[in-house]
C-alpha positions, 0 to 999 in steps of 0.5 A: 831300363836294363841293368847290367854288369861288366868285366874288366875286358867289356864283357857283359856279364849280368842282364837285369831287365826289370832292376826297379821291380818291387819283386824280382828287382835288384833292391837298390836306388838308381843311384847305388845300381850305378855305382855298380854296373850301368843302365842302358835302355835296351839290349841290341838284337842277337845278331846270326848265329855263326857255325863254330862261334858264339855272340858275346854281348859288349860294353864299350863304355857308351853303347853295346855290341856283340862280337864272335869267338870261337866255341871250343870243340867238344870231345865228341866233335875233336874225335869226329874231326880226327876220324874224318882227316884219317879217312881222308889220309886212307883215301888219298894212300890208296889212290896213291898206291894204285896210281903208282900199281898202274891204275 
């Protein structure tokens, strides 16, 4: 059994895959751990790995799903980006500017 805790959105938020364990268990009887969260008997498989987003493990009330959002971007990667669309926009102006010089 896996117990697990959710925000009011779904969202999965605690995993305890070992919640009756007399050591690293969570100290509460079957019946307190669901007054709290919910025990399911597995947790499904991360799905791929898409670029840019992130698997967000949810609840849906009787069964979990993983869905995607968007990882924001880093400073690193927004600056990355903006020097790529400048060098892009000096590309595109100089090939404009000889075009219209005659070659």
């Amino acid at each position: 059994m896996v117990f697990i805790t959710v925000k009011d959105n779904g969202e999965v938020e605690l995993r305890n895959f070992t919640p009756f364990d007399p050591m690293h268990g969570l100290g509460k009887t079957e019946q307190e751990l669901l007054l709290i969260g919910h025990l399911v008997e597995s947790i499904p498989p991360e799905p791929i790995e898409k670029a840019g987003k992130k698997a967000i493990l949810m609840w849906n009330g009787s069964s979990l799903y993983y869905k995607f959002a968007d990882v924001p971007l880093t400073e690193q990667q927004k600056i990355d980006n903006l020097r790529n669309d400048l060098d892009s926009a000096i590309m595109e102006l100089t090939l404009a500017v000889a075009m219209q010089q005659g070659g």
